[in-house]
C-alpha positions in Angstrom: -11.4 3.2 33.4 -7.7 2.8 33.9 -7.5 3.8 37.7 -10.8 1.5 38.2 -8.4 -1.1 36.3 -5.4 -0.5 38.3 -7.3 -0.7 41.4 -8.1 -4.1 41.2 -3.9 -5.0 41.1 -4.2 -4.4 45.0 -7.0 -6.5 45.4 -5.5 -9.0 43.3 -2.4 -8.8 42.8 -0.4 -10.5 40.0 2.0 -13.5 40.6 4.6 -13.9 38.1 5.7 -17.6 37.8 9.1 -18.7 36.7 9.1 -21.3 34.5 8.0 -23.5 31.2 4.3 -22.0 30.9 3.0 -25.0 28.9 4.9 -28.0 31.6 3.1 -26.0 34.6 -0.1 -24.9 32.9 -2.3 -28.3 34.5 -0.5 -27.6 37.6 -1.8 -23.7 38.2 -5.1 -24.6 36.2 -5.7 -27.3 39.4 -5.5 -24.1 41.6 -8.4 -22.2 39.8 -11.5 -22.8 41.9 -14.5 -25.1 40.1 -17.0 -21.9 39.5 -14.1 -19.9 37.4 -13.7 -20.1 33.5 -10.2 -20.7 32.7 -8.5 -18.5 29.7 -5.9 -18.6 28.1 -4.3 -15.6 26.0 -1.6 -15.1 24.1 -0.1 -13.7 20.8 2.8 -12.8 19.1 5.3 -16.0 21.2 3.8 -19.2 19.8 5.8 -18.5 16.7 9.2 -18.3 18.9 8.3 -21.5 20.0 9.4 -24.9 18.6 6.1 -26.7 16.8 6.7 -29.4 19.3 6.1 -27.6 21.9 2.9 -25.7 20.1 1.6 -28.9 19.8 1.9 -30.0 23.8 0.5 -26.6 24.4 -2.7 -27.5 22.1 -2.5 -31.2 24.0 -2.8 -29.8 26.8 -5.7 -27.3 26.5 -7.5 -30.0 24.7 -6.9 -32.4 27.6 -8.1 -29.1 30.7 -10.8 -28.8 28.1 -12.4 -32.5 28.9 -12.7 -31.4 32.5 -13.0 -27.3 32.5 -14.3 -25.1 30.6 -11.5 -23.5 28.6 -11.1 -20.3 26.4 -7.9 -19.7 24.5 -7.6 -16.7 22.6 -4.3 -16.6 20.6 -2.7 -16.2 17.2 0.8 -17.1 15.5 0.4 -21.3 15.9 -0.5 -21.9 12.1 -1.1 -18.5 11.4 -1.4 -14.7 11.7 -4.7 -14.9 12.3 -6.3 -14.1 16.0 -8.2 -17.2 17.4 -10.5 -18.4 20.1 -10.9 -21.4 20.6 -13.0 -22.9 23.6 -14.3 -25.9 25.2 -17.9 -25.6 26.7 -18.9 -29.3 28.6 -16.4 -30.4 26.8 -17.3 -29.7 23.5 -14.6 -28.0 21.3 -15.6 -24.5 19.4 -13.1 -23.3 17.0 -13.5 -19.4 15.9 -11.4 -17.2 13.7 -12.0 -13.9 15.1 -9.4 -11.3 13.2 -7.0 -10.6 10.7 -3.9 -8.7 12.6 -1.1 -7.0 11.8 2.2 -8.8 12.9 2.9 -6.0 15.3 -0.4 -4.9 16.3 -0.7 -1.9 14.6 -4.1 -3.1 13.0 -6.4 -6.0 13.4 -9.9 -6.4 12.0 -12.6 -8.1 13.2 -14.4 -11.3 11.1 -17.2 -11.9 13.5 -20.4 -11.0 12.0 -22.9 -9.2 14.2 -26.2 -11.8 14.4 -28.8 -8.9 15.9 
């Protein structure tokens, strides 16, 4: 599964930005094309981050959400927990998805299997 993963680096290759993430999130969100779901992952930084800044980056998923559909999974804003949150048509879903371990060593799931 790896070398099937790797493989698709050459296809698509990664592009590394430099800059403020949340200031040029709407800007590389604009280059997504219309039939793509846009997501948004990340862990262990938001708590390096100042809350101002936490909150812009929650502004400004909330305002890509109104146009796009939007998935951010993420944990560390209010708390340890591991979150996704989406927007489908515009309609905000908030889900609480784990309990992790600060480091990663552990997480456990909270979803509930509805089969």
């Amino acid at each position: 599964m790896f070398e099937e993963a790797a493989g698709y680096m050459k296809e698509y290759p990664v592009r590394l930005v430099d800059g403020d993430g949340i200031s040029l999130l709407s800007k590389y969100v604009e280059e997504v094309p219309e039939d793509n779901v846009i997501c948004i992952f990340h862990t262990h930084v938001a708590n390096q981050i100042p809350k101002e800044k936490n909150d812009q980056l929650l502004q400004t998923i909330e305002t890509i959400g109104k146009k796009r559909d939007v998935f951010h999974i993420y944990n560390n804003i209010q708390d340890k927990y591991l979150h996704l949150d989406y927007y489908l048509d515009g309609v905000e879903y908030r889900n609480t998805i784990a309990k992790t371990d600060g480091h990663g060593r552990w997480f456990e799931w909270l979803l509930k299997n509805e089969m």
